[in-house]
C-alpha positions in Angstrom: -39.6 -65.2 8.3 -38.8 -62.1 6.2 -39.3 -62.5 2.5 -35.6 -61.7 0.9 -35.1 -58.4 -0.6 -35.1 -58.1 -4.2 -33.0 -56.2 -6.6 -35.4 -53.5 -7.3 -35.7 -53.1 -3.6 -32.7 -52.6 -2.8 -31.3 -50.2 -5.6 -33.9 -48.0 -5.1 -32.8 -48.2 -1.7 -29.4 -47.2 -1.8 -30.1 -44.3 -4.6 -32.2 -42.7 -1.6 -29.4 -42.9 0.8 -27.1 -42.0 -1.9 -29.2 -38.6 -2.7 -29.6 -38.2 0.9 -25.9 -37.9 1.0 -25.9 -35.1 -1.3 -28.4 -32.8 -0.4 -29.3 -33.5 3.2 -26.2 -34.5 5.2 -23.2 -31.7 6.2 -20.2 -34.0 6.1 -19.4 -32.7 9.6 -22.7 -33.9 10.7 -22.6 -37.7 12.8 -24.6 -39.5 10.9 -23.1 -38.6 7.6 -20.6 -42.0 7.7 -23.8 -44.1 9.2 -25.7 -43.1 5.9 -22.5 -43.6 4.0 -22.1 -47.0 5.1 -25.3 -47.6 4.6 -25.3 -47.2 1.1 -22.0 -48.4 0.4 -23.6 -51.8 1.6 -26.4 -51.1 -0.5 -24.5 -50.9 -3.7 -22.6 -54.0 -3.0 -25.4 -55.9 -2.3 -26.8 -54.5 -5.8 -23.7 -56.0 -7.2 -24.5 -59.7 -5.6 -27.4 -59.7 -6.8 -26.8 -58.8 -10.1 -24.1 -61.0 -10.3 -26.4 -64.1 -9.0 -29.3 -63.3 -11.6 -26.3 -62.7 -14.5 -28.6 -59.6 -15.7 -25.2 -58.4 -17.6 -23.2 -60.9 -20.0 -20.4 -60.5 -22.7 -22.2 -62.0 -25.2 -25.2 -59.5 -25.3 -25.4 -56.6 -27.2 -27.3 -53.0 -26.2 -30.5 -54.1 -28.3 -30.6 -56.9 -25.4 -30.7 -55.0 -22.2 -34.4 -54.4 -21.1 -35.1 -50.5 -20.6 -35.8 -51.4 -16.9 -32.2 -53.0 -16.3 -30.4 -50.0 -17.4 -29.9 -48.4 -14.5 -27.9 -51.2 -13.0 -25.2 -50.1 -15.3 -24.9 -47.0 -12.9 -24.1 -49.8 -9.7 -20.1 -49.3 -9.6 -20.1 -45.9 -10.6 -22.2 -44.8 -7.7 -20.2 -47.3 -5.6 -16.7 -45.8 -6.8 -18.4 -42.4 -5.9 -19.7 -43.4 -2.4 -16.0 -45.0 -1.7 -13.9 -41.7 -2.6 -15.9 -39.7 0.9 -15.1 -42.1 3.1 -13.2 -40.5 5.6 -9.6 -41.7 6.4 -6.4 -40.1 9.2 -3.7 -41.8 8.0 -1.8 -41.5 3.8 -1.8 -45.1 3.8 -5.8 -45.3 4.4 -6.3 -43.0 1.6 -4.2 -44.5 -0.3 -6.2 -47.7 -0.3 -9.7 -45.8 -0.6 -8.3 -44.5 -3.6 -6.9 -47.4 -4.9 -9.9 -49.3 -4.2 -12.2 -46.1 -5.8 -10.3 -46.5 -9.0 -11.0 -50.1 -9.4 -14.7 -49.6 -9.2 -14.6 -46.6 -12.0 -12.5 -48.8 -14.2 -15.3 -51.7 -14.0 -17.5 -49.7 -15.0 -15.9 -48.2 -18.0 -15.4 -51.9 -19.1 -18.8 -52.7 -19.1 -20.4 -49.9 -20.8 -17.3 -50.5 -23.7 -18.1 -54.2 -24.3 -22.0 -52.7 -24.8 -20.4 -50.1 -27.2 -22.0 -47.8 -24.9 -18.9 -45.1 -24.5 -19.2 -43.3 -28.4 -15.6 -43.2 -30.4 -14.3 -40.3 -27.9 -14.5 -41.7 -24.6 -13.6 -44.7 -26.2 -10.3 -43.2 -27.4 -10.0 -42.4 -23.6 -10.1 -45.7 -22.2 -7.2 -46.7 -24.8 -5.4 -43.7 -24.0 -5.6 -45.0 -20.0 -5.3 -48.6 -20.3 -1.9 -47.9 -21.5 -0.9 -45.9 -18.8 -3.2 -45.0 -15.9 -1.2 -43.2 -13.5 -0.6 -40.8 -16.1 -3.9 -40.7 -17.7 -5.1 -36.9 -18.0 -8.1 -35.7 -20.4 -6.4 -32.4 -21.4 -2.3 -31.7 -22.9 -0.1 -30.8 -20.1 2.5 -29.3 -22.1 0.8 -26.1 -23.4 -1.2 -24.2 -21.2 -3.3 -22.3 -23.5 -4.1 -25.9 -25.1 -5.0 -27.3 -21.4 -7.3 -24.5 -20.7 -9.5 -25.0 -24.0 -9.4 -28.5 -23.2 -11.2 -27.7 -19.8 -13.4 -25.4 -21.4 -14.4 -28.0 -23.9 -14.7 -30.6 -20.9 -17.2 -28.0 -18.8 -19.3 -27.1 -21.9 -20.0 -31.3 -22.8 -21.1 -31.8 -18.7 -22.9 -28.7 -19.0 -24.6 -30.1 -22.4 -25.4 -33.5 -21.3 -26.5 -32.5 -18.2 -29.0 -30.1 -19.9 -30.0 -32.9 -21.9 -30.8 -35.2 -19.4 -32.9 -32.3 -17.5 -34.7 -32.0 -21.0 -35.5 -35.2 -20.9 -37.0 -35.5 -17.8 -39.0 -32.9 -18.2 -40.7 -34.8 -21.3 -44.5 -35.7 -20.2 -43.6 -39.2 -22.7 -41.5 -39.9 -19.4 -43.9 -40.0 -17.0 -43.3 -39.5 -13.0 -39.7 -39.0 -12.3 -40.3 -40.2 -8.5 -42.2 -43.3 -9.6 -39.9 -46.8 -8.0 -40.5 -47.9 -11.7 -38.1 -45.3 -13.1 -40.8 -43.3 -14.9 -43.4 -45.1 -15.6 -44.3 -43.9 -19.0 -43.2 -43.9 -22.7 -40.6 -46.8 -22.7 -38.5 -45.1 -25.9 -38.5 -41.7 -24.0 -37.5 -43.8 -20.5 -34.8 -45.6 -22.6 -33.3 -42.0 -23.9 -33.4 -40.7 -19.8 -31.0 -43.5 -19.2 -28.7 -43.7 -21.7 -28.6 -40.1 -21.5 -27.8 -40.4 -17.7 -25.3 -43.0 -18.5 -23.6 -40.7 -20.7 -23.2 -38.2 -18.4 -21.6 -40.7 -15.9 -18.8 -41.6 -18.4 -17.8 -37.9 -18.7 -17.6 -37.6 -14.9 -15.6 -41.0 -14.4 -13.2 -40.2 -16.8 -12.7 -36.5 -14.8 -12.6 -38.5 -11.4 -10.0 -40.9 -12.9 -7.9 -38.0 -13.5 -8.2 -36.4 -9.9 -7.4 -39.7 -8.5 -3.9 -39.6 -10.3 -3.3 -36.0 -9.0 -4.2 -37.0 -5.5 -2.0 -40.6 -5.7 1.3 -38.1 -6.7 0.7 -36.3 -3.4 0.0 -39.5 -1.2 3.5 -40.9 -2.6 5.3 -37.8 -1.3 4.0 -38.2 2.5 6.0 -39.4 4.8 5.9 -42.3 6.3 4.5 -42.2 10.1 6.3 -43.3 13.1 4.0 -46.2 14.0 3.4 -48.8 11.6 0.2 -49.5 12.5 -2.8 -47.1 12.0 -3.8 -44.9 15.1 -5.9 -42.4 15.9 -5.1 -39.1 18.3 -7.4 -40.3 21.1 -5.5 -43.3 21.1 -1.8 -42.2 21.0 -3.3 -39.7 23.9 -4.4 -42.3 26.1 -1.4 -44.8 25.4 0.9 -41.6 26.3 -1.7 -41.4 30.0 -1.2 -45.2 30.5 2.6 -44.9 30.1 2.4 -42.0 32.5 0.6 -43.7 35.6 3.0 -46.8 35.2 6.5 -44.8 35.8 6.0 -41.2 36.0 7.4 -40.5 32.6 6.3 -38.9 29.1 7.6 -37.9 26.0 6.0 -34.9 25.8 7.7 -31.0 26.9 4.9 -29.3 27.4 3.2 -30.6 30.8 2.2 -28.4 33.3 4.6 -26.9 36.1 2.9 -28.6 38.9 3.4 -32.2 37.5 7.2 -31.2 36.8 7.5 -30.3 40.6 5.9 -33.6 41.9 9.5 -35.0 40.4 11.9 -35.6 44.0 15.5 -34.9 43.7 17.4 -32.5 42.2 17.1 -31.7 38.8 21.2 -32.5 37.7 22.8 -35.0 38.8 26.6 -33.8 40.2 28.3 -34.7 36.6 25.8 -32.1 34.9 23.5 -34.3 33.5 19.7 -33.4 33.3 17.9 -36.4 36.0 14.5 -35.0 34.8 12.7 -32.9 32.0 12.5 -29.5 33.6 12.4 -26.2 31.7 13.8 -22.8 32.5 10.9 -20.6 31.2 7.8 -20.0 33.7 4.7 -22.0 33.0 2.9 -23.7 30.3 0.4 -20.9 30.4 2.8 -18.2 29.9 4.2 -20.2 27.3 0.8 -20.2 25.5 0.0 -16.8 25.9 3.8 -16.2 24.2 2.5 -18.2 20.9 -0.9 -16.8 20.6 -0.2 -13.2 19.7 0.5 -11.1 16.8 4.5 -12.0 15.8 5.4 -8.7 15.0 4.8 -5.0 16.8 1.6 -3.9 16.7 1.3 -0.1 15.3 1.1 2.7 18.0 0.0 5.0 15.9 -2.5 5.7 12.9 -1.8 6.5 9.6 -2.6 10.1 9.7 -1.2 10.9 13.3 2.4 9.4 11.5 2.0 11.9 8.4 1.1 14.2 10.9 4.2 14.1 13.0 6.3 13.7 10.0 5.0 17.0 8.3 5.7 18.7 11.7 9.1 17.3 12.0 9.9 18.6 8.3 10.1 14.7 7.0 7.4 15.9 4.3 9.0 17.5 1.4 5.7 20.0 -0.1 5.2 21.6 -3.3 7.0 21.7 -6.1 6.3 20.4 -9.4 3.6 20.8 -11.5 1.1 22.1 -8.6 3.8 25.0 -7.6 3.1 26.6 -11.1 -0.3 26.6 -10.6 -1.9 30.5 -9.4 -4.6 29.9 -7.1 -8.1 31.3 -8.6 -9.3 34.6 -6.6 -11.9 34.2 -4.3 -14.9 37.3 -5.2 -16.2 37.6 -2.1 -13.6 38.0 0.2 -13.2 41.5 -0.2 -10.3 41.6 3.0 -7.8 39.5 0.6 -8.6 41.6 -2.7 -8.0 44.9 -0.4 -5.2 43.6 0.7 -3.3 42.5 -2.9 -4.3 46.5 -4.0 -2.1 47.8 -1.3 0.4 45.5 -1.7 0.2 46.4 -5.8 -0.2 50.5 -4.9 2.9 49.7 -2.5 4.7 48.6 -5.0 4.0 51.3 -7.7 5.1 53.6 -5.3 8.2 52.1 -4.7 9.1 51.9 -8.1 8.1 54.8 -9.5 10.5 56.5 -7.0 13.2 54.0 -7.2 14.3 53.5 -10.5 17.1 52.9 -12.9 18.2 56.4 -13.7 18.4 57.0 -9.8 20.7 53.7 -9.4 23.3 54.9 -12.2 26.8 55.8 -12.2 28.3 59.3 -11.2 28.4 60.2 -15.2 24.5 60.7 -14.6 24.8 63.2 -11.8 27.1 65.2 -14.1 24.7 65.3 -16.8 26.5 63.1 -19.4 25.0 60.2 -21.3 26.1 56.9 -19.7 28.0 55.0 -22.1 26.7 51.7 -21.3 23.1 50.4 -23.6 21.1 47.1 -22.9 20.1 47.4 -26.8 24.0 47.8 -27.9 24.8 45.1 -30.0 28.3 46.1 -30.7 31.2 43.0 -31.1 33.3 42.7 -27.7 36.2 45.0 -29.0 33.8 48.2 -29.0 32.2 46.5 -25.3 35.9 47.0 -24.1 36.4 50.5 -25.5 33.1 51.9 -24.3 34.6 50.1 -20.7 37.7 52.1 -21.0 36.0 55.3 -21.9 33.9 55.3 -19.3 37.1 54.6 -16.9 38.7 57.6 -18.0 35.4 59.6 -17.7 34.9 58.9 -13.9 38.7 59.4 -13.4 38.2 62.8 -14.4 35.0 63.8 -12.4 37.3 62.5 -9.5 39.8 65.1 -10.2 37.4 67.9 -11.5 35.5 67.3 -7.8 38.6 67.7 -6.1 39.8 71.1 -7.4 36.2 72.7 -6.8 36.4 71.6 -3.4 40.2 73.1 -2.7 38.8 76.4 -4.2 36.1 75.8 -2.4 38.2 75.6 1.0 40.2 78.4 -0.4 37.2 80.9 -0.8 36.0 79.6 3.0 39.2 80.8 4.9 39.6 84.1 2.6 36.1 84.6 3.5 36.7 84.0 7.4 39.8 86.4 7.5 38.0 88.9 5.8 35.5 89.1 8.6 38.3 89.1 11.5 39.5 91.9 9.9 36.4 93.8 9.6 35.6 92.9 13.4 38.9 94.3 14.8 38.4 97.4 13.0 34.9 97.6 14.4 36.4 97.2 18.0 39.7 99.2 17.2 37.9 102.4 16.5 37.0 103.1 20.2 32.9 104.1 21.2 31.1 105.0 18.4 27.5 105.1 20.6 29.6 107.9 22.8 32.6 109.1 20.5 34.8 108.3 23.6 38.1 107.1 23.0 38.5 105.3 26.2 36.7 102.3 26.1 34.8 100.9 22.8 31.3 99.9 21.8 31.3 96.5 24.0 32.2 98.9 27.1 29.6 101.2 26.6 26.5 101.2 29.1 23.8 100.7 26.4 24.4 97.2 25.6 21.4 96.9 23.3 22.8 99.7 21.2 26.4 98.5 21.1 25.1 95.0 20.1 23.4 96.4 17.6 26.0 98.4 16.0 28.2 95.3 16.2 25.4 93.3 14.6 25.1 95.8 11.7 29.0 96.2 11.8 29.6 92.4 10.7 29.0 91.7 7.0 25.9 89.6 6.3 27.2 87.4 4.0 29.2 85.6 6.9 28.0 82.5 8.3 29.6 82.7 11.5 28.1 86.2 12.5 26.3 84.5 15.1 29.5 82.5 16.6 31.7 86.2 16.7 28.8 87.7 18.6 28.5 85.1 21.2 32.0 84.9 21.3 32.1 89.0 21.7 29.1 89.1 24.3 31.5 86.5 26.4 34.5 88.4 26.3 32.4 91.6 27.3 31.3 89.7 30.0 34.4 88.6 31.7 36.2 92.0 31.4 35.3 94.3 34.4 33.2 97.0 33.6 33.9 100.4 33.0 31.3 102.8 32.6 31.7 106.0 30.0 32.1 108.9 31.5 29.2 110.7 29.7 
């Protein structure tokens, strides 16, 4: 027969699967709810057995509680702790692991009050949520910037106590942490490790009692499911299979093609109503390959091929701005584009050296006469439009002036042309001067070298059509028949 398990036994049991928990185990891994039922067990067993040997009672004070029996304190905090991972699929099922969480925390507050253990601030806290627990919180939410140095003062007092506790377990007073005895060495220094510990555990149930309240606001906004009682998917999935072997038919849409078509008969019955669940699109496989994409267009181009095609297309308004102002620094060694820009410059000295202002000037410059018009005149409007007027009247008379010299010039031209007729006919009038015949003048004469050049000495130099007469006289010698002198 197996001797019956005592208290120490099995709390140092269940703090080994309850540190297993949190170091060892993945809470995806299977025998993470073993191990957690394990030591949910072990904690309540703790609590049996406490309750049967009546360590705890109202009437003792902190002075009474052996060093060794301190830890027990810790029993339904761990337990409250263990309870808030079980895993639930249903609101209602966490809604009763928290319930059931909260419980344990509060039962533990209550002890540790009625040993004075809690210090004036937590015990403020428990007052505070006695009155009101669903609306317990340890920091203001009315002003932010209060809440957030609430929190910070929250972290820095964990941080502090858990610093502490570290401290003290480093203490060589306190012996061998791992020791089943809890130490094993000074019993003051052991007795501080504990308290210290317990300390610690208030601060974190009072932060877990105020999660608890967030997470029972958003359990009371879920909806309520469908079917009353709780149900997992594997088991809706194979009640749906059952109902489909009994009469062929299933609330789900989304069966395959092939099971629609083992369906006989048509698919609407001859008033238009639907005899069977059919569906107009092609399978379920096309169907899934429709929801598993990207739900918008996918890019056909990159980035810099769409700037690219935008600057060719114009889209790309460039320069401009600041950077337009901006002269581009010379580059030294080419010596092409510095060749180049001195051409261009000696290019342009050349043009305007020979095109200029003077050049580009009114017809009063040709003449000679000052132009009545200054860039530096800084006379009032009234001598602007007299100097305009003058200037009018100026050009008004070149205009006139350039039209007599040109009449006289016309003039002198025709006086000039009759003159020479005249002198021409009395050249030709005179008969032969080469042979001092009387019969037949110089253009009939046999020595045509001679004659043309008596004409050409005839005709006054000054005229400018000496050349047109004596190709007109050479023609008209030409067509007239000859007739020889007689000498």
């Amino acid at each position: 027969m197996d001797d019956p398990k005592t208290l120490k036994s099995v709390f140092a049991e269940a703090e080994d699967r309850r540190l297993a928990l949190e170091g060892a185990f993945e809470v995806t891994d299977p025998n993470y709810r073993d191990v957690l039922s394990s030591a949910i067990e072990d904690y309540t067993e703790c609590l049996e057995l406490i309750s049967q040997l009546r360590i705890f009672s109202p009437n003792e004070s902190l002075e009474d509680i052996s060093t060794s029996d301190l830890p027990y304190l810790l029993v339904h905090y761990h337990l409250a702790e263990l309870i808030q991972k079980v895993h639930t699929t249903t609101p209602q099922g966490r809604k009763a692991i928290v319930d059931r969480s909260r419980e344990r925390y509060e039962r533990f507050l209550y002890i540790l009050d009625s040993y004075n253990l809690l210090g004036p601030q937590y015990a403020k806290m428990l007052e505070t949520y006695s009155e009101e627990p669903s609306a317990f919180t340890t920091t203001p939410s009315s002003d932010p910037a209060a809440r957030r140095n609430a929190k910070i003062a929250n972290f820095k007092a964990e941080q502090g106590l858990k610093q502490k506790l570290a401290y003290l377990h480093r203490n060589p007073a306190y012996g061998d942490p791992d020791a089943a005895d809890g130490g094993g060495g000074d019993e003051e220094v052991v007795r501080q490790v504990h308290l210290a510990n317990i300390a610690l555990s208030v601060h974190l149930a009072f932060q877990a009692l105020e999660s608890i309240n967030r997470e029972a606001e958003i359990l009371e906004q879920a909806p309520t499911p469908l079917i009353p009682q709780a149900s997992t998917v594997e088991e809706d999935e194979r009640r749906r299979r059952d109902d489909l072997k009994q009469d062929g038919y299933s609330d789900r849409l989304d069966r395959p093609f092939k099971r629609l078509q083992s369906f006989n008969g048509p698919l609407l019955s001859k008033e238009g109503r639907p005899t069977q669940p059919f569906t107009i699109v092609g399978t379920r496989q096309d169907l899934a390959k429709q929801v598993f994409r990207p739900g918008h267009n996918l890019p056909t181009m990159s980035i810099e091929e769409y700037l690219e095609e935008e600057r060719r297309r114009g889209g790309i308004i460039e320069g401009g701005g600041e950077a337009s102002g901006r002269q581009p620094e010379p580059d030294e060694d080419n010596i092409e584009k510095a060749d180049a820009a001195t051409m261009k410059a000696r290019a342009w000295d050349e043009y305007s050296s020979h095109v200029t202002s003077p050049q580009l000037n009114t017809m009063a410059d040709k003449e000679g006469k000052p132009s009545t018009s200054c860039p530096n005149s800084t006379t009032t409007d009234d001598s602007k439009l007299a100097a305009s007027t003058d200037k009018l009247e100026i050009k008004d008379t070149n205009d006139s002036e350039e039209a007599e010299a040109k009449a006289k010039d016309d003039k002198k031209g025709k006086h000039d042309r009759d003159s020479e007729v005249a002198d021409l006919d009395s050249v030709l009038s005179g008969g032969c001067s080469i042979c001092g015949s009387e019969d037949h003048d110089d253009l009939d004469c046999e020595d045509d070298d001679d004659s043309m050049y008596m004409m050409s000495t005839a005709l006054p130099p000054s005229t400018s059509n000496s050349t047109s007469l004596m190709s007109t006289v050479k023609g008209g010698r030409r067509g007239r028949s000859r007739r020889g002198c007689s000498k």
